[in-house]
N, CA, C and O atoms as a printed pandas DataFrame, in Angstrom:
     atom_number atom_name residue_name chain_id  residue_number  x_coord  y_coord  z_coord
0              1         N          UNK        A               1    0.851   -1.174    0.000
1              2        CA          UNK        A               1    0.000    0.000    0.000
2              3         C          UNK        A               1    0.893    1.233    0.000
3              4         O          UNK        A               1    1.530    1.413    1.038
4              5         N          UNK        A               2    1.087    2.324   -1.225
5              6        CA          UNK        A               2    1.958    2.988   -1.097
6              7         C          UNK        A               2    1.160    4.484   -0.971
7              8         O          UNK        A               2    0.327    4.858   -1.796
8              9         N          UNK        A               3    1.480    5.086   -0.053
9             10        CA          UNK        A               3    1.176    6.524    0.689
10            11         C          UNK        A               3    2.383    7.111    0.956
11            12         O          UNK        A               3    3.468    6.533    0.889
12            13         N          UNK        A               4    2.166    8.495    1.322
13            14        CA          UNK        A               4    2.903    9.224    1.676
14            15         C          UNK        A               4    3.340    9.419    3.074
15            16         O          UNK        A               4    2.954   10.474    3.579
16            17         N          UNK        A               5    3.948    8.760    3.699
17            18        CA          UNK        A               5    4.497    8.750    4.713
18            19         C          UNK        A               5    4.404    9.956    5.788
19            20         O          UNK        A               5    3.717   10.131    6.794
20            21         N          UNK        A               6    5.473   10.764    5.077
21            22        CA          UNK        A               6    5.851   12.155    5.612
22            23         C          UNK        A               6    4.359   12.717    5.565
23            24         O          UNK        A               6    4.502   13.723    6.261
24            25         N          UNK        A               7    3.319   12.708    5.271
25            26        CA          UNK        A               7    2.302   13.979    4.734
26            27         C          UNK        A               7    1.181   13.355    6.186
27            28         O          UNK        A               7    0.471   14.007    6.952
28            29         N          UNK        A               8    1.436   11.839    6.098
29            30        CA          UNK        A               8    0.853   10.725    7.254
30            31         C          UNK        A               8    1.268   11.224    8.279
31            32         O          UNK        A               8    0.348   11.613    8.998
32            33         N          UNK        A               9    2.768   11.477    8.880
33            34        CA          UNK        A               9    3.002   11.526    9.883
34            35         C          UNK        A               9    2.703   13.578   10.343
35            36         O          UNK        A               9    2.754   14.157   11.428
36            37         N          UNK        A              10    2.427   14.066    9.015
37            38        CA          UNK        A              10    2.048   15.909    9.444
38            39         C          UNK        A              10    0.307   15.948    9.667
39            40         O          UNK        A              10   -0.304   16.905   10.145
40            41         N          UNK        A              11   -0.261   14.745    9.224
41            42        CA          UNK        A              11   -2.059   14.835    9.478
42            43         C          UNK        A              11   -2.091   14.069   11.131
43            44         O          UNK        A              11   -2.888   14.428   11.998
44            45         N          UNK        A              12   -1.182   13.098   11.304
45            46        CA          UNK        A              12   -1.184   13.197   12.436
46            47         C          UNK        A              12   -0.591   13.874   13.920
47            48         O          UNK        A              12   -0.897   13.778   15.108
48            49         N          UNK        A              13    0.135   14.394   13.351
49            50        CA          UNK        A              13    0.421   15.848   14.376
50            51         C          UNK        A              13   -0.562   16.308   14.564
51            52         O          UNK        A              13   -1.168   16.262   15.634
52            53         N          UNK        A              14   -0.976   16.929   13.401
53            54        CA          UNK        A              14   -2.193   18.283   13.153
54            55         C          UNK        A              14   -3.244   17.731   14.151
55            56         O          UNK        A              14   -3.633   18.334   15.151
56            57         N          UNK        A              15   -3.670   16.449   13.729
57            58        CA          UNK        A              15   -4.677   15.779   14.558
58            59         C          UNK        A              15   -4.645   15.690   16.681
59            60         O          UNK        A              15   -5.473   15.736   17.591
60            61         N          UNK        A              16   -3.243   15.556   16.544
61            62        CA          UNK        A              16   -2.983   15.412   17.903
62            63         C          UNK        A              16   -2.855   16.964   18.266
63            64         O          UNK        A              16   -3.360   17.275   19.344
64            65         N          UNK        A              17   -2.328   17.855   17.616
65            66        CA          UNK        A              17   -2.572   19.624   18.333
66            67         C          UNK        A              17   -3.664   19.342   18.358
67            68         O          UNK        A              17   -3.864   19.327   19.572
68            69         N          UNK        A              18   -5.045   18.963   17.668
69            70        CA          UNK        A              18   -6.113   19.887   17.991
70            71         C          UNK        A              18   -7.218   19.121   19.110
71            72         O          UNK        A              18   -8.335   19.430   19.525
72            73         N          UNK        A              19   -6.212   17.868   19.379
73            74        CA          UNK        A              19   -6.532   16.937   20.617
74            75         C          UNK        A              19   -8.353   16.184   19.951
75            76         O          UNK        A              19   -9.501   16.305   20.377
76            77         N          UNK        A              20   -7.751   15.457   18.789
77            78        CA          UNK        A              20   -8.874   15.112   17.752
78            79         C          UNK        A              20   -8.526   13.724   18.376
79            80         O          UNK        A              20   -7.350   13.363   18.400
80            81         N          UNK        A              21   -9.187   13.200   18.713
81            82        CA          UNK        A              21   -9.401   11.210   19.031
82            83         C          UNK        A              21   -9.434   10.871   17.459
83            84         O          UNK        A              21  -10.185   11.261   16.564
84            85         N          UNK        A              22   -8.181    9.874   17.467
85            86        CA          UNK        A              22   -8.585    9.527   15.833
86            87         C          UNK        A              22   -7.844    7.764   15.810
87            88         O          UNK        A              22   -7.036    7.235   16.573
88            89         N          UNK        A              23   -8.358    7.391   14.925
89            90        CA          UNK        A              23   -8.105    6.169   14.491
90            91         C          UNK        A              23   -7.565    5.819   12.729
91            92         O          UNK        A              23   -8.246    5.709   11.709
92            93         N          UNK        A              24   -6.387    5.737   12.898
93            94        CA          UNK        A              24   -5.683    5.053   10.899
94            95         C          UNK        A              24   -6.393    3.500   10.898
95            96         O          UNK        A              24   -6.395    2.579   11.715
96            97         N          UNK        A              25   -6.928    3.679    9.696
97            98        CA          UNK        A              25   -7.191    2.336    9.004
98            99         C          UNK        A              25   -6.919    2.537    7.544
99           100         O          UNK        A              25   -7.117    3.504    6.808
100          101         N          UNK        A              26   -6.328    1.162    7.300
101          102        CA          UNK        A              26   -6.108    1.672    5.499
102          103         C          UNK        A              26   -7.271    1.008    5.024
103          104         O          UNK        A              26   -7.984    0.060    5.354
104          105         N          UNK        A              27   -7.157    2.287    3.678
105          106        CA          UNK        A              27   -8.568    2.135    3.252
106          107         C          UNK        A              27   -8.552    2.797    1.326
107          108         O          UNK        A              27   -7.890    3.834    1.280
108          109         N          UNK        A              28   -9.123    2.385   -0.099
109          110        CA          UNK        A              28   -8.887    3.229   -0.813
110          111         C          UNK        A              28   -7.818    2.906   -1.699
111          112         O          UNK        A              28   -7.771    3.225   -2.888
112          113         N          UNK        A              29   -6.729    2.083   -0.893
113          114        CA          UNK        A              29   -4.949    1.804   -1.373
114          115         C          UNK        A              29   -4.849    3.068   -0.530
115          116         O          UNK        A              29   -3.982    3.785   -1.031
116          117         N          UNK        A              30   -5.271    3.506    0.314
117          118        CA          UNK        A              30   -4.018    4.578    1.441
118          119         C          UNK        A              30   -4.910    4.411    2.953
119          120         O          UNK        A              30   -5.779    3.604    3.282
120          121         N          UNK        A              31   -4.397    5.327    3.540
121          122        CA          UNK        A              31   -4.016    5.325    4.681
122          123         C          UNK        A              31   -5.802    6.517    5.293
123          124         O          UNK        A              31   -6.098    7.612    4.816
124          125         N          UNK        A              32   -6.338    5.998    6.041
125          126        CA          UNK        A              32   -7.189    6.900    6.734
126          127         C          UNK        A              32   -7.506    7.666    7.795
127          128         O          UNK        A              32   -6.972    7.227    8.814
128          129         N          UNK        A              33   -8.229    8.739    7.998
129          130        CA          UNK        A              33   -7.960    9.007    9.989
130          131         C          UNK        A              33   -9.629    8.873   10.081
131          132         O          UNK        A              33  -10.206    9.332    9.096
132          133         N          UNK        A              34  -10.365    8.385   10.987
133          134        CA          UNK        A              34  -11.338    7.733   11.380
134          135         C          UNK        A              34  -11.642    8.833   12.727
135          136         O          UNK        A              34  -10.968    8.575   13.724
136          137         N          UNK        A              35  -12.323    9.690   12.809
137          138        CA          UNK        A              35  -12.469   10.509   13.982
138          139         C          UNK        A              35  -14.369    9.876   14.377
139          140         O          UNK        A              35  -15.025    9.344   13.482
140          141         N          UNK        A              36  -14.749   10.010   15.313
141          142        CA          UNK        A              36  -15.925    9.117   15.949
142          143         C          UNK        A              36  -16.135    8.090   14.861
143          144         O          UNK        A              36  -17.135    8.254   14.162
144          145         N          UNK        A              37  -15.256    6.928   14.575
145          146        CA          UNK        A              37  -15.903    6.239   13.688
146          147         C          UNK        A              37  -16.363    7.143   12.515
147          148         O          UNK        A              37  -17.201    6.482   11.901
148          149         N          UNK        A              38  -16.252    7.965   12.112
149          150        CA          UNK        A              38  -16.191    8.665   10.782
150          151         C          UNK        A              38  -15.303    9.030   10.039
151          152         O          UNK        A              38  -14.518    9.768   10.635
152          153         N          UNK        A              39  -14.947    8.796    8.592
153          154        CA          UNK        A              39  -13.775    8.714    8.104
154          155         C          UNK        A              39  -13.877   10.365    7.981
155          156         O          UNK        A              39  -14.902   11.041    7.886
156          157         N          UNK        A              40  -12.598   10.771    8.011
157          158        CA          UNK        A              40  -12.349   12.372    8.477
158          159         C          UNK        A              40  -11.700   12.942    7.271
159          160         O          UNK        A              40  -12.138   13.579    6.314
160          161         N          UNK        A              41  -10.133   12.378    7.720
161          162        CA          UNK        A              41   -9.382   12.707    6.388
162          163         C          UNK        A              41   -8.525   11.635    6.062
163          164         O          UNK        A              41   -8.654   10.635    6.769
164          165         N          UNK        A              42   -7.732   11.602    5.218
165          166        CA          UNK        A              42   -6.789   10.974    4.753
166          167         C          UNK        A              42   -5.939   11.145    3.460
167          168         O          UNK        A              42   -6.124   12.162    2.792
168          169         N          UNK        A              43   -4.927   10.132    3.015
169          170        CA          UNK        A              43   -4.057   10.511    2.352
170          171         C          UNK        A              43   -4.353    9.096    0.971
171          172         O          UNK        A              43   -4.137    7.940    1.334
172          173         N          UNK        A              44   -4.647    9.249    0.062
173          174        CA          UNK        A              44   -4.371    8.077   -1.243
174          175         C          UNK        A              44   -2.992    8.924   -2.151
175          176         O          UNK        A              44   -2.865   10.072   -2.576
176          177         N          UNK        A              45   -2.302    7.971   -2.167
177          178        CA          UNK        A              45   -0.787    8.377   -3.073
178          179         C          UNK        A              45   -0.157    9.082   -2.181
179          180         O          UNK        A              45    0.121    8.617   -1.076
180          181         N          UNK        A              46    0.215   10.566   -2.636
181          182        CA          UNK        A              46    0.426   11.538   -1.912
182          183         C          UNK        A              46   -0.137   12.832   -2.081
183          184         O          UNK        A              46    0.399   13.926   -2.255
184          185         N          UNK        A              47   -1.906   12.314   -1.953
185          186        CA          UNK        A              47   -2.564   13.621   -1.964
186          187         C          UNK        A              47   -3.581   13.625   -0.543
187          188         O          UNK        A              47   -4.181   12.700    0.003
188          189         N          UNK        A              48   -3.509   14.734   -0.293
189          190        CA          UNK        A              48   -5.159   14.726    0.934
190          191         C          UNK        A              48   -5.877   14.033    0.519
191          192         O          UNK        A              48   -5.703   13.714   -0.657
192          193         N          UNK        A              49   -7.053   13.444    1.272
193          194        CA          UNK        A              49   -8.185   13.002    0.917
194          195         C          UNK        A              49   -9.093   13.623    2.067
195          196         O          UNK        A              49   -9.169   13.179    3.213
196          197         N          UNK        A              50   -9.840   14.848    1.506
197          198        CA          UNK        A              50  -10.546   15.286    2.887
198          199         C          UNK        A              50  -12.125   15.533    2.808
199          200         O          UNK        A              50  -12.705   16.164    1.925
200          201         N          UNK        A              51  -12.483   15.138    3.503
201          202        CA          UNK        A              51  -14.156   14.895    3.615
202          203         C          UNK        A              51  -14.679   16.597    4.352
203          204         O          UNK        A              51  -14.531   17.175    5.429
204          205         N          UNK        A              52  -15.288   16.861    3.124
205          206        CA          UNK        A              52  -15.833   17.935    3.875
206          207         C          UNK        A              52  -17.058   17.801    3.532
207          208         O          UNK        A              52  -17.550   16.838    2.946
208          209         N          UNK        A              53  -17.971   19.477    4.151
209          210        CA          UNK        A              53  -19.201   19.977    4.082
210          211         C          UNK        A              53  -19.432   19.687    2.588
211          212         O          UNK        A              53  -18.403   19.657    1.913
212          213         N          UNK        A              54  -20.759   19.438    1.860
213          214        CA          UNK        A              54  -20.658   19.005    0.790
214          215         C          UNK        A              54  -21.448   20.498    0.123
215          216         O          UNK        A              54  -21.523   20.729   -1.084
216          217         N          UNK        A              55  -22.043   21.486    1.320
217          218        CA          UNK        A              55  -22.598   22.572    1.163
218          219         C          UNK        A              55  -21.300   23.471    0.870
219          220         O          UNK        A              55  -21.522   24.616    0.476
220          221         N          UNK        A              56  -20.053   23.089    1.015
221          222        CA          UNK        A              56  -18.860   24.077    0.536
222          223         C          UNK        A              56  -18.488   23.172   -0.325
223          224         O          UNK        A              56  -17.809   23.851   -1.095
224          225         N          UNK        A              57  -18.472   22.401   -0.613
225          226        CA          UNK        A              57  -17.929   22.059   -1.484
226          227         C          UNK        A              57  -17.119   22.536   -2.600
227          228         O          UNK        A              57  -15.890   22.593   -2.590
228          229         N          UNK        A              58  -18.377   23.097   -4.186
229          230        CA          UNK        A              58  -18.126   24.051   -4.889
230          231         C          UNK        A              58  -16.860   25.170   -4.762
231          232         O          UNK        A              58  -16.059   25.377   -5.674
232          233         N          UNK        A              59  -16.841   25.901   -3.351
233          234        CA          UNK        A              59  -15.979   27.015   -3.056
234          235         C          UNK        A              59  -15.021   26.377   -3.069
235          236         O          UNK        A              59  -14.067   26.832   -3.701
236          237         N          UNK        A              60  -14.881   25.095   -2.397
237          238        CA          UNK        A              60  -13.551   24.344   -1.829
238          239         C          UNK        A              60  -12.688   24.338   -2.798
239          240         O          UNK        A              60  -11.508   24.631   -2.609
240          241         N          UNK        A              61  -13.365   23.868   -4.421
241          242        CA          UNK        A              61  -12.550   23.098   -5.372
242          243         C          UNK        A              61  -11.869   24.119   -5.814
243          244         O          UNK        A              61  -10.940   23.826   -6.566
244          245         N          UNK        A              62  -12.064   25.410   -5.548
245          246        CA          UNK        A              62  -11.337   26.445   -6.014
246          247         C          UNK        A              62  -10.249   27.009   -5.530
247          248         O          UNK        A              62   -9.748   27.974   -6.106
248          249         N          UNK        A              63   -9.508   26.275   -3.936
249          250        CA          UNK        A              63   -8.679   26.286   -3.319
250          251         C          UNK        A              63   -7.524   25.845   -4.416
251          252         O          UNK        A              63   -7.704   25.151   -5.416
252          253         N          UNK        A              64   -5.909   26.616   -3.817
253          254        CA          UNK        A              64   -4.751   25.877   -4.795
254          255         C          UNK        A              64   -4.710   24.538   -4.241
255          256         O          UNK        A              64   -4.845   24.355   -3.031
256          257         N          UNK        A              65   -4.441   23.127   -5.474
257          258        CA          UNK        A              65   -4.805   22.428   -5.504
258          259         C          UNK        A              65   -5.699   21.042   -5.264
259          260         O          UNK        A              65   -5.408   19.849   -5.177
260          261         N          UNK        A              66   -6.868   21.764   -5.205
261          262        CA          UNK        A              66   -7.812   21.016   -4.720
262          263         C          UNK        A              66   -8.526   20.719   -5.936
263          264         O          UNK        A              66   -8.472   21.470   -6.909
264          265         N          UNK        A              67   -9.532   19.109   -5.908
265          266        CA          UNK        A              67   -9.791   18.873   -7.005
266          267         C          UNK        A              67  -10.771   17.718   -6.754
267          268         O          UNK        A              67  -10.724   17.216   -5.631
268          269         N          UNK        A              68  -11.880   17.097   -7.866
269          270        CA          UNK        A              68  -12.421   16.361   -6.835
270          271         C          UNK        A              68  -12.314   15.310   -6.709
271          272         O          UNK        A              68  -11.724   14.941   -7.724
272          273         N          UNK        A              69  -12.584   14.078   -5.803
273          274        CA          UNK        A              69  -11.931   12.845   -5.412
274          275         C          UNK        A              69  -12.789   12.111   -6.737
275          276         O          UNK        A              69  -14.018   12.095   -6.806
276          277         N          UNK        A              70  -12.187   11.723   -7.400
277          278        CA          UNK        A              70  -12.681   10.940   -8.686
278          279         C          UNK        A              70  -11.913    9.443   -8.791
279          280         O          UNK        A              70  -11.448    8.990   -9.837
280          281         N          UNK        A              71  -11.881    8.752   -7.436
281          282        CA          UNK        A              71  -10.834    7.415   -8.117
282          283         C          UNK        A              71  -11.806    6.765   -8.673
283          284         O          UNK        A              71  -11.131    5.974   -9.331
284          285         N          UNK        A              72  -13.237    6.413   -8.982
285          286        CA          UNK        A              72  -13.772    5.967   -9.240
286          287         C          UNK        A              72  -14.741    6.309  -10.755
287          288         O          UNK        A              72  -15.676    5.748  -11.326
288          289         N          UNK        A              73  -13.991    7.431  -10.970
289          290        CA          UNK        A              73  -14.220    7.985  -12.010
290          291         C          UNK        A              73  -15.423    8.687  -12.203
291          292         O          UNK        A              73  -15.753    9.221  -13.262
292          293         N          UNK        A              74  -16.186    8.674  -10.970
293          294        CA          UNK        A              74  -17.186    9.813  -10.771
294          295         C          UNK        A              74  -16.758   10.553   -9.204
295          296         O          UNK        A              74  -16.548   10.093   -8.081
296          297         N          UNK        A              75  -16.760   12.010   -9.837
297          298        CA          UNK        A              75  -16.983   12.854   -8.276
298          299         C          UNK        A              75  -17.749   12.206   -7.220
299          300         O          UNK        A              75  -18.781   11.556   -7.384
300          301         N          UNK        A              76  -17.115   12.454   -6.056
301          302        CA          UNK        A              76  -17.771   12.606   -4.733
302          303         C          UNK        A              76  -18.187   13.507   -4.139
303          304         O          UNK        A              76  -17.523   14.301   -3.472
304          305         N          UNK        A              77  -19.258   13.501   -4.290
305          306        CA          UNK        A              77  -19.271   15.917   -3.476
306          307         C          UNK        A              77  -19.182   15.788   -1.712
307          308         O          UNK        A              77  -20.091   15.437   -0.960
308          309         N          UNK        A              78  -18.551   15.971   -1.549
309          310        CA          UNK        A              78  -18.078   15.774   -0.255
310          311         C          UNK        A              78  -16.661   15.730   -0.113
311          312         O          UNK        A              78  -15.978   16.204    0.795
312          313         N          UNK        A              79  -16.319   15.121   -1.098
313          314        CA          UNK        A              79  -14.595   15.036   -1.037
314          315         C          UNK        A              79  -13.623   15.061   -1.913
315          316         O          UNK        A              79  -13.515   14.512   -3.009
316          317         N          UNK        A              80  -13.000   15.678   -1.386
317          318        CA          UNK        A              80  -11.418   16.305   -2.426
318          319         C          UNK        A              80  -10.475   15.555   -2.206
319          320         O          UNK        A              80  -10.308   14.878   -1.191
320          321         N          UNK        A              81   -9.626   15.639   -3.369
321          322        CA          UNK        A              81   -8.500   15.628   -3.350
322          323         C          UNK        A              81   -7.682   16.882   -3.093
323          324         O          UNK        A              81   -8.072   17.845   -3.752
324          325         N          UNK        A              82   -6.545   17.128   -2.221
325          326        CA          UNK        A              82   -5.668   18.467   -2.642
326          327         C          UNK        A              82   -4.137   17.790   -2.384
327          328         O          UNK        A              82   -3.553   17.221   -1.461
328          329         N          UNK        A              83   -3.855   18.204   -3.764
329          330        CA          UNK        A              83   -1.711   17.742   -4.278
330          331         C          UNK        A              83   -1.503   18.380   -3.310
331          332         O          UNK        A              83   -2.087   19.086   -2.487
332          333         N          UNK        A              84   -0.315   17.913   -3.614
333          334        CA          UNK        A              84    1.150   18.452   -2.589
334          335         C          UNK        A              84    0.773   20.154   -2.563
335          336         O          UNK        A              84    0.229   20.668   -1.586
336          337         N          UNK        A              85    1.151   20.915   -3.782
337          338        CA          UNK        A              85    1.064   22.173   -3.986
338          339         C          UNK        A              85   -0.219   22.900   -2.909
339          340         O          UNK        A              85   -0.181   24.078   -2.553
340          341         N          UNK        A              86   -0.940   22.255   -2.646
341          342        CA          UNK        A              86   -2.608   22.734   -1.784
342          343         C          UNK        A              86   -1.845   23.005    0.032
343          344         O          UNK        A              86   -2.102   23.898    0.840
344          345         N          UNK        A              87   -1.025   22.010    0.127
345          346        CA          UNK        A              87   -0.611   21.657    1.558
346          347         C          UNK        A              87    0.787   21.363    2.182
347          348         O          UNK        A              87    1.185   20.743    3.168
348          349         N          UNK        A              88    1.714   22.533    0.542
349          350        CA          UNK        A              88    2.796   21.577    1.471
350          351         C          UNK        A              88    3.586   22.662    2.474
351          352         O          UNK        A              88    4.737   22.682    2.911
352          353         N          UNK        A              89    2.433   23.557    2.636
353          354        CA          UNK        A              89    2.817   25.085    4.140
354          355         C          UNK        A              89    2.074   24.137    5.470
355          356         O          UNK        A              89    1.462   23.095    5.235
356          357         N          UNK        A              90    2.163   24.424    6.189
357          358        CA          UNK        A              90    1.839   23.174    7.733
358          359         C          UNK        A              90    0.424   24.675    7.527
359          360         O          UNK        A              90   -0.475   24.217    6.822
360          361         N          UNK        A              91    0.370   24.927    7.598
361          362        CA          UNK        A              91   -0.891   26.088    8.006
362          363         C          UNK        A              91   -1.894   25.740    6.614
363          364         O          UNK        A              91   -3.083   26.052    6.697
364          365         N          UNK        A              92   -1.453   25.181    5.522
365          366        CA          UNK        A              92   -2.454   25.091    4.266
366          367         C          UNK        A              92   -3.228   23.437    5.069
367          368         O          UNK        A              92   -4.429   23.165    5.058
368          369         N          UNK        A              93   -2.038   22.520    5.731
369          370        CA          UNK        A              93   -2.860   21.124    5.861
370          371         C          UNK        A              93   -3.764   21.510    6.993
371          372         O          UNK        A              93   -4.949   21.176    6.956
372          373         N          UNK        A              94   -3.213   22.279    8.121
373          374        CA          UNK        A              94   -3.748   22.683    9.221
374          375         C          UNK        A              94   -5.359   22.988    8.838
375          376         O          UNK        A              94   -6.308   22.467    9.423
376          377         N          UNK        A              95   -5.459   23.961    7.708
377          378        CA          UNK        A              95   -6.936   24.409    7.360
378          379         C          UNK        A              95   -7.390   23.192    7.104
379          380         O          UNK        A              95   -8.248   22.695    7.834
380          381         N          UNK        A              96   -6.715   22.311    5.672
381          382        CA          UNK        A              96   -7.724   21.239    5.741
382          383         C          UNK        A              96   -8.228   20.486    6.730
383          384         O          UNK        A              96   -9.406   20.258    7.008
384          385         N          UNK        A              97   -7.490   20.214    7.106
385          386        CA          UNK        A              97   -7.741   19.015    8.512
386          387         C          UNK        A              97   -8.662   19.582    9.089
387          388         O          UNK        A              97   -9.615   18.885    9.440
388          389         N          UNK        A              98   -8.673   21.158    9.395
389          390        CA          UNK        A              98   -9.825   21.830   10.347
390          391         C          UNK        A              98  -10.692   21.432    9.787
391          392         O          UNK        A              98  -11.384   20.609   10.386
392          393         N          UNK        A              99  -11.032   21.768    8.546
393          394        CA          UNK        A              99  -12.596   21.877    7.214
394          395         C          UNK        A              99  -13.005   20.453    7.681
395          396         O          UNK        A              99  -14.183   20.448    8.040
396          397         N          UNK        A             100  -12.372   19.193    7.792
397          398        CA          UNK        A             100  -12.616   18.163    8.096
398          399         C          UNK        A             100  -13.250   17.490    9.307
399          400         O          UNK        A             100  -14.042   16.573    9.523
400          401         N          UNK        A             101  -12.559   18.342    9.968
401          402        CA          UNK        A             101  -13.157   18.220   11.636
402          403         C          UNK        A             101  -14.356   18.434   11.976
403          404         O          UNK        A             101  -15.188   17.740   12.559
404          405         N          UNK        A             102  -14.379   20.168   11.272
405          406        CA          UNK        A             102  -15.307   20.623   11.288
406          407         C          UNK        A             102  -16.821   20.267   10.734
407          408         O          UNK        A             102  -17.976   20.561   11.042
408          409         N          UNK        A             103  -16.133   19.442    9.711
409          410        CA          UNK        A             103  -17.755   18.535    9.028
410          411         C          UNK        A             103  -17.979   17.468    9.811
411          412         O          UNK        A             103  -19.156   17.146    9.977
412          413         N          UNK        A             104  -16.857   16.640   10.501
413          414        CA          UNK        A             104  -17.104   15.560   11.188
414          415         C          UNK        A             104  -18.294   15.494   12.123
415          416         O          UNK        A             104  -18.676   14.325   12.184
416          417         N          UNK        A             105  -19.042   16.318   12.888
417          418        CA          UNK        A             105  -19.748   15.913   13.640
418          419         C          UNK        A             105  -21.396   15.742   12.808
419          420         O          UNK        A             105  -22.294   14.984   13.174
420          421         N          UNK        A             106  -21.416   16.346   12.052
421          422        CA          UNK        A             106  -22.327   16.219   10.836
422          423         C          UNK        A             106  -22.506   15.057    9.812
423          424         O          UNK        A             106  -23.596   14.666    9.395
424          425         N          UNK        A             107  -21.274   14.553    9.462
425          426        CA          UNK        A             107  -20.899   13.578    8.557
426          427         C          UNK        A             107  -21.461   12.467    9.216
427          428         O          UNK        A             107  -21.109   12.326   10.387
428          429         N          UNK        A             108  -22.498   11.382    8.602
429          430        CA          UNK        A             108  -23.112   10.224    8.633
430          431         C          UNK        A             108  -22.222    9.262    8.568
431          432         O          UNK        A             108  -21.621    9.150    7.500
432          433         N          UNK        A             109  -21.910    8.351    9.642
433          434        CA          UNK        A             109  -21.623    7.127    9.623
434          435         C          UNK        A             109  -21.617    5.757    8.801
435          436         O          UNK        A             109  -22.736    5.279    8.609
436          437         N          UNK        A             110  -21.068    5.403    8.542
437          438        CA          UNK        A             110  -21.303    4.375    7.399
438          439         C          UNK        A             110  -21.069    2.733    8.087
439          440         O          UNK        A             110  -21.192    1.639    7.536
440          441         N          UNK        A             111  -20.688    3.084    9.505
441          442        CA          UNK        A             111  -20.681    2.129   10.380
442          443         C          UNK        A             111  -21.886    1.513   10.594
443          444         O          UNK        A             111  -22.964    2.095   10.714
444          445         N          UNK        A             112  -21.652    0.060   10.653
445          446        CA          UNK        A             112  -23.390   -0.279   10.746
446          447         C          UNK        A             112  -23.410   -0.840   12.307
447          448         O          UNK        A             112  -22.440   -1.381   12.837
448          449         N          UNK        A             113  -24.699   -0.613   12.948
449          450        CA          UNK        A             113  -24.907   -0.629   14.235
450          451         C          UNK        A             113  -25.291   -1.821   14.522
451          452         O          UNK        A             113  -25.939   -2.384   13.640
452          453         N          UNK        A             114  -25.082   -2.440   15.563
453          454        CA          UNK        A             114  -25.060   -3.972   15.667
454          455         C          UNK        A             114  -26.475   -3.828   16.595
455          456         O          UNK        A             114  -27.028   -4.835   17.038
């Protein structure tokens, strides 16, 4: 499973400043952060993978390099991709990760309840 290591070990910093409970599972072919059992953010290759508001969406994609998560060859409105170029200032991943957080308590579970 090949990810970006270095970009892995700066989402989890970010995660631990903002004292975010999180959980990696790989997922995608990369690497995920799982905040209440909700997938939050993460990394496929070496790009973000960040789940946001799907009501910003639109604005989002207009961020430097952000774009939309298409591995499947259709958009996800909810989630981006953003390259290296989007995040590689600690204050550009910092925002994402926030945008992420920030949708997290909103974002529906895909966990099924026993």
């Amino acid at each position: 499973m090949a990810y970006d290591e270095l970009l892995a070990d700066r989402i989890k910093q970010v995660l631990k400043d903002k004292k975010a409970p999180f959980e990696e599972r790989k997922m995608f072919g990369g690497l995920c952060y799982m905040v209440d059992d909700k997938m939050c953010v993460g990394i496929v290759n070496n790009k973000l993978m960040a789940r946001v508001d799907p009501d910003e969406y639109e604005g989002l994609l207009a961020l430097k390099g952000a774009g939309p998560m298409d591995f499947t060859k259709r958009p996800m409105k909810g989630f981006i991709y953003v390259s290296q170029e989007g995040i590689d200032m600690d204050e550009d991943l910092e925002k994402w990760v926030q945008l992420c957080l920030d949708y997290n308590p909103k974002a529906k579970s895909s966990k099924k309840k026993k």
